[in-house]
Backbone as CSV, one residue per row, in Angstrom:
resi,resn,N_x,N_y,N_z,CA_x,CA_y,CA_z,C_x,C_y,C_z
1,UNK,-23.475,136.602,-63.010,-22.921,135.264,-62.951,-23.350,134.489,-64.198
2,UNK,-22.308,133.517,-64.973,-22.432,133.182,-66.190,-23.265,131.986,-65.573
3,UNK,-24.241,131.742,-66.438,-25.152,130.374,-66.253,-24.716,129.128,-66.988
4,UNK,-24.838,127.896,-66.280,-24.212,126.965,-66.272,-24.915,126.199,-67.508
5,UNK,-25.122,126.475,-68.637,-25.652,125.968,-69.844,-24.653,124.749,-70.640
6,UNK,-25.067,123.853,-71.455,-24.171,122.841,-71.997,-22.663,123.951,-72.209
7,UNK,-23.064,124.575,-73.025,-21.888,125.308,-73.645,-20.562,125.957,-72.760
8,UNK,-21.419,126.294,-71.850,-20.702,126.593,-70.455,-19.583,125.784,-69.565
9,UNK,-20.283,124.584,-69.690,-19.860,123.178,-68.945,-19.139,122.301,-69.873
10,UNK,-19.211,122.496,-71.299,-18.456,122.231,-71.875,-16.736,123.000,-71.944
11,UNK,-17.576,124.081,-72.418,-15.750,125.191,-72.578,-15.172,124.781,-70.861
12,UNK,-15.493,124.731,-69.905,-14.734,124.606,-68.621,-14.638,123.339,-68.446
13,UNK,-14.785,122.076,-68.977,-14.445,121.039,-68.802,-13.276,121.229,-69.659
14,UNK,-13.393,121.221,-70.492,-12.067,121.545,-72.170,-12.906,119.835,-73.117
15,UNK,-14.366,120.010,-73.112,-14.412,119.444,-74.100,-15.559,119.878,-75.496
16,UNK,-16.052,119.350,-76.134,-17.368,119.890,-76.771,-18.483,119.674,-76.078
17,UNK,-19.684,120.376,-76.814,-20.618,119.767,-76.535,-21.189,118.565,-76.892
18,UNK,-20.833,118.390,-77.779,-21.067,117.042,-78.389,-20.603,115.527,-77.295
19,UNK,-19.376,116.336,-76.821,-19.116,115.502,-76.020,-19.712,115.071,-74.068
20,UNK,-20.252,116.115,-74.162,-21.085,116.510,-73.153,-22.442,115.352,-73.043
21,UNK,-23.233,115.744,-74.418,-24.752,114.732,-75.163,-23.611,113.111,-75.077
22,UNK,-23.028,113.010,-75.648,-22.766,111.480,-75.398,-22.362,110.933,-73.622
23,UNK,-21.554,111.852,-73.015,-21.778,111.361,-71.500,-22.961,111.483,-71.242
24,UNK,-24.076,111.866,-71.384,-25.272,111.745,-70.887,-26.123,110.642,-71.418
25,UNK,-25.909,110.256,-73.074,-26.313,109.197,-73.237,-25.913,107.965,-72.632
26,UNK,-24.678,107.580,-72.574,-23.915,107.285,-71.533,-24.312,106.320,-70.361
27,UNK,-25.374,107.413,-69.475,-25.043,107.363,-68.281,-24.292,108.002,-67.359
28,UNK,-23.083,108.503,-67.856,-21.533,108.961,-66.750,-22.042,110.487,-66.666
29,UNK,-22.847,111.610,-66.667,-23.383,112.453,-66.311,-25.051,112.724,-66.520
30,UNK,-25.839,112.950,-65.685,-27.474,113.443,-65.302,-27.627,114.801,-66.455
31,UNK,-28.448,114.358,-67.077,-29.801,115.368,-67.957,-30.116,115.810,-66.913
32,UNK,-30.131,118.017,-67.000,-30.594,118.434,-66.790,-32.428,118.197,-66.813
33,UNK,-33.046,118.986,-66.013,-34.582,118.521,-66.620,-34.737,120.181,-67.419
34,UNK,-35.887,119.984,-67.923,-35.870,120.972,-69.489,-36.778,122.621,-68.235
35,UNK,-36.618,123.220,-68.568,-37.546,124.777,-67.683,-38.184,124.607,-68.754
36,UNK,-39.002,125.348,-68.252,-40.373,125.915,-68.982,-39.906,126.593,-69.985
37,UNK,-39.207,127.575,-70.264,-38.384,128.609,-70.861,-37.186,128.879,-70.669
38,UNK,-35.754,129.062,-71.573,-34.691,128.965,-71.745,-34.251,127.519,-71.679
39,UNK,-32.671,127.972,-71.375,-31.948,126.214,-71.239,-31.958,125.404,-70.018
40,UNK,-30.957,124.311,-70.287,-30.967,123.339,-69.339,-29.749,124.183,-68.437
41,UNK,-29.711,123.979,-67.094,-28.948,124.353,-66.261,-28.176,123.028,-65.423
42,UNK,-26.688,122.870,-65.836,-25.988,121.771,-64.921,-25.711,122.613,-64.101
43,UNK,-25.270,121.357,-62.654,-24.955,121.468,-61.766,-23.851,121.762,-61.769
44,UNK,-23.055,123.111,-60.907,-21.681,122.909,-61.003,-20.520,121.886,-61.096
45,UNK,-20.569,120.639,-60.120,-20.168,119.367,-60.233,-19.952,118.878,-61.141
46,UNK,-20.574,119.160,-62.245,-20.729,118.206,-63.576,-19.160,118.729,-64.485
47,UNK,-18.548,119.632,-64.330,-17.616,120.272,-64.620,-16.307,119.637,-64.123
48,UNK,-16.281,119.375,-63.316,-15.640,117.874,-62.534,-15.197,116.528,-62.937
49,UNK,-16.871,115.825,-62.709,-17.160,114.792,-63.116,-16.729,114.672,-64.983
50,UNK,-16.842,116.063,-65.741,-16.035,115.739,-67.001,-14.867,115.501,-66.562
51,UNK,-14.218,116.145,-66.281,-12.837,116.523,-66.322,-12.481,115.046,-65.479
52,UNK,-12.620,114.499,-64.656,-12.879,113.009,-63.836,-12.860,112.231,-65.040
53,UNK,-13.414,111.524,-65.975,-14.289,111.171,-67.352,-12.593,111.337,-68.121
54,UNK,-12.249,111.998,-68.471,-11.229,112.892,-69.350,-10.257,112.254,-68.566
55,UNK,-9.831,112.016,-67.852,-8.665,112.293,-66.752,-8.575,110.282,-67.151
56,UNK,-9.450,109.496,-66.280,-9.899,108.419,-66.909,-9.631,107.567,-67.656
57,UNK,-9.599,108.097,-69.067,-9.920,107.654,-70.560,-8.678,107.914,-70.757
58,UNK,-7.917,108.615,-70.442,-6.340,109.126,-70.583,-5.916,107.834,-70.111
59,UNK,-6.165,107.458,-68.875,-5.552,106.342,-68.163,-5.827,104.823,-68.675
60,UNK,-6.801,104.870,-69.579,-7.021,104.348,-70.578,-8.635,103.057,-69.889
61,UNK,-9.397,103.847,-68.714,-10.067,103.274,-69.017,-11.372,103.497,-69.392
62,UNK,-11.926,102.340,-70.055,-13.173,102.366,-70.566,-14.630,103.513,-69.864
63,UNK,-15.039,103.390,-70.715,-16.323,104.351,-70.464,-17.022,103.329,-69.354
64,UNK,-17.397,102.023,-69.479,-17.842,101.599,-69.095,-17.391,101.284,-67.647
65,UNK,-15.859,101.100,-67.449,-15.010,101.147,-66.521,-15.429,102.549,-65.588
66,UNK,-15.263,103.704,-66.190,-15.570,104.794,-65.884,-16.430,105.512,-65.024
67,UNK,-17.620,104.712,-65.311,-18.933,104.560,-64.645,-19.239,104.050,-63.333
68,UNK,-18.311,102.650,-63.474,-18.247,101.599,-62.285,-17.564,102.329,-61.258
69,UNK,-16.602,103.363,-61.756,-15.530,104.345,-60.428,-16.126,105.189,-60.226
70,UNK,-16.782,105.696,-61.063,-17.760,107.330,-60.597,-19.259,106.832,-59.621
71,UNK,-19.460,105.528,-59.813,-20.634,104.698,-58.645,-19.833,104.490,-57.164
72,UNK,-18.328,104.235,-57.869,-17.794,103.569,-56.234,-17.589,104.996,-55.384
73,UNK,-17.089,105.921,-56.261,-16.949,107.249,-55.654,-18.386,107.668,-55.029
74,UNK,-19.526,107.564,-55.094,-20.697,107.904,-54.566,-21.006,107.061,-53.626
75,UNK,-20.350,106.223,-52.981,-20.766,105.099,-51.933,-19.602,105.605,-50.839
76,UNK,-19.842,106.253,-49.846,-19.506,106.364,-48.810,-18.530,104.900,-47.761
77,UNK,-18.910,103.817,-48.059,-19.066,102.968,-47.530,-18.041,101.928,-47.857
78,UNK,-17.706,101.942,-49.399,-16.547,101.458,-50.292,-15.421,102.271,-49.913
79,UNK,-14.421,101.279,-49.499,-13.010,102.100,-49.128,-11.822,102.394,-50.564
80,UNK,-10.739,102.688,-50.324,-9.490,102.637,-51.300,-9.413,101.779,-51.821
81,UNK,-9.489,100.442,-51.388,-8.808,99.322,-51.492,-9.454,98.806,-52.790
82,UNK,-10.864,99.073,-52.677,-11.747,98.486,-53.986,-11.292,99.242,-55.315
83,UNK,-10.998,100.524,-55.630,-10.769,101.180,-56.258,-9.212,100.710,-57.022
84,UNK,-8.254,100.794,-56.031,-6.858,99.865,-56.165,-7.162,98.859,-56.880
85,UNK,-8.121,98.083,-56.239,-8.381,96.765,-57.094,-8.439,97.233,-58.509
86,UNK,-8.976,97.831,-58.865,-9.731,98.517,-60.346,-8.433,98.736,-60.661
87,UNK,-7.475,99.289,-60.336,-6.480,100.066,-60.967,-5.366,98.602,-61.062
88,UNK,-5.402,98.020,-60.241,-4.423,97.339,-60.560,-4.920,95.975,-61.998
89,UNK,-6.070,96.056,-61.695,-6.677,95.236,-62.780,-5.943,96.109,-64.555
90,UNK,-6.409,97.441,-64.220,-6.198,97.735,-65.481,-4.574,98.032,-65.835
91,UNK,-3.780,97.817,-64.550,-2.420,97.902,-64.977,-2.336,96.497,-65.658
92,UNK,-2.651,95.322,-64.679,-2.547,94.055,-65.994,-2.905,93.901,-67.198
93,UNK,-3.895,94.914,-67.911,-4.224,94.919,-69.110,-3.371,96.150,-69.529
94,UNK,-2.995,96.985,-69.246,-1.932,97.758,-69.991,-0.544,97.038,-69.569
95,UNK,-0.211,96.000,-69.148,1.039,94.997,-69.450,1.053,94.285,-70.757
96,UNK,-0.403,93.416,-70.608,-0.365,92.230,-71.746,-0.533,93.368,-73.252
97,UNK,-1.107,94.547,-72.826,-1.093,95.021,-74.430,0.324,95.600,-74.617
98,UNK,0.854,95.855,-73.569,2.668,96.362,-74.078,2.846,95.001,-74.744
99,UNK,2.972,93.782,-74.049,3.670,92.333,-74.193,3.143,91.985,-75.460
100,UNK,1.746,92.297,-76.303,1.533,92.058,-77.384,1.973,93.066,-78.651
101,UNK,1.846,94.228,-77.593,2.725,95.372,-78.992,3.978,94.828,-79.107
102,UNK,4.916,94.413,-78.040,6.497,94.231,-78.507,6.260,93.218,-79.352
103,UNK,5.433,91.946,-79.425,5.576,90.830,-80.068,5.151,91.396,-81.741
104,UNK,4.073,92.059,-81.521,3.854,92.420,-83.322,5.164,93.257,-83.564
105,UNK,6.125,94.428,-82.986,6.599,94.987,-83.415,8.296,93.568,-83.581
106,UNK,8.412,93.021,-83.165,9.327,92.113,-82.905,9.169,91.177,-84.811
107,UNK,7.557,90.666,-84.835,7.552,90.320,-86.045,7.448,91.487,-86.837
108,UNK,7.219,92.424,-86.685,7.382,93.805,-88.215,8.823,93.917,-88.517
109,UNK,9.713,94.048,-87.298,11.030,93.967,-87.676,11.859,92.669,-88.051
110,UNK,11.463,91.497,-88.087,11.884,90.418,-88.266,11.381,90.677,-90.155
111,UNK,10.684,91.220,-90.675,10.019,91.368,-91.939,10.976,92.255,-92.659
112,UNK,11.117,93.738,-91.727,11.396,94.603,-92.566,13.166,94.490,-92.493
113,UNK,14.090,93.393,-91.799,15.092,92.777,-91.945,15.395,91.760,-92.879
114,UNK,14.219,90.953,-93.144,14.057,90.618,-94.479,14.028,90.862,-96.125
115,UNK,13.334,92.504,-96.205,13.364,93.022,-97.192,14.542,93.389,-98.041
116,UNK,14.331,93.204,-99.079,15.487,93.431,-100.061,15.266,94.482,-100.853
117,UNK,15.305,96.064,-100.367,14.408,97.047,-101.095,15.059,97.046,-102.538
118,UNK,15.336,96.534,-103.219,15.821,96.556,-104.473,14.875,95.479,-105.161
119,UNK,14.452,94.087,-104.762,13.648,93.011,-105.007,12.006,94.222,-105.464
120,UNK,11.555,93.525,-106.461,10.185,94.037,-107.151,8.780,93.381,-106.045
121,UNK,8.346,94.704,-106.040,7.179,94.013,-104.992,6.476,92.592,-104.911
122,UNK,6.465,92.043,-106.027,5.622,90.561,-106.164,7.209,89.711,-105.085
123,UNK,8.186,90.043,-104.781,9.086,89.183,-104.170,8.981,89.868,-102.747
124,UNK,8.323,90.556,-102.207,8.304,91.310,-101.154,8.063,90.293,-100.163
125,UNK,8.797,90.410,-98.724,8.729,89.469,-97.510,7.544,90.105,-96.962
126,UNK,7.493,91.448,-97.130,6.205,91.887,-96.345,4.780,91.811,-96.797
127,UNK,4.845,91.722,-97.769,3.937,91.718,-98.666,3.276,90.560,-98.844
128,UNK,3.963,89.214,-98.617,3.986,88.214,-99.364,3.210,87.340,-97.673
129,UNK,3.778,87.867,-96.417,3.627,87.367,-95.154,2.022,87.871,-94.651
130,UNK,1.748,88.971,-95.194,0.773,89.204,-95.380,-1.157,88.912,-95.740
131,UNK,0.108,87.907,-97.146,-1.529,87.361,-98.044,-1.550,85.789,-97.313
């Protein structure tokens, strides 16, 4: 049976190790404690809890966010509903950042409708909106 070493728990999460040492600095996964001799041994779970982490950060939230769901998940006692809360919070912040991307992209194209690609850069609308 292959032993559950960083390297291990890394390749089966699908990330590095590197990325492994920063969830632990973290907080969002437990330091092995050191043996006397050879390596550190994670817990199977921890293979998970990446892939949980990963899964997450996709959804776009924070590390710090991250943490707060992987605590609520360890409380027996906290239902769905709190969690929902979390999620619907972060759907309102992935609204207002759509509502602010359309507005910058709304002024990039209001610019690059302006341009006169024949005009010499010192006459540039984009350029000029810029400084």
């Amino acid at each position: 049976m292959a032993r559950n070493t960083i390297g291990t728990i890394a390749k089966r999460a699908g990330v590095g190790v590197e990325t492994v040492r920063f969830y632990e600095r973290q907080g969002l996964i437990k330091r092995p404690t050191a043996p006397r001799q050879g390596f550190r041994e994670y817990p199977e779970q921890v293979v998970d809890r990446i892939r949980f982490i990963r899964h997450a950060k996709v959804l776009g939230f924070t590390l710090k966010e991250i943490g707060q769901l992987l605590s609520l998940r360890a409380h027996p006692r906290i239902n769905c509903e709190t969690v929902q809360t979390r999620a619907l919070e972060k759907i309102a912040t992935v609204d207002e950042k759509i509502r602010a991307l359309r507005r910058i992209r709304s002024q990039l194209q209001k610019l690059a409708n302006a341009c006169n690609e024949r005009d010499a850069t010192a006459d540039c609308p984009i350029l000029e909106a810029l400084t």
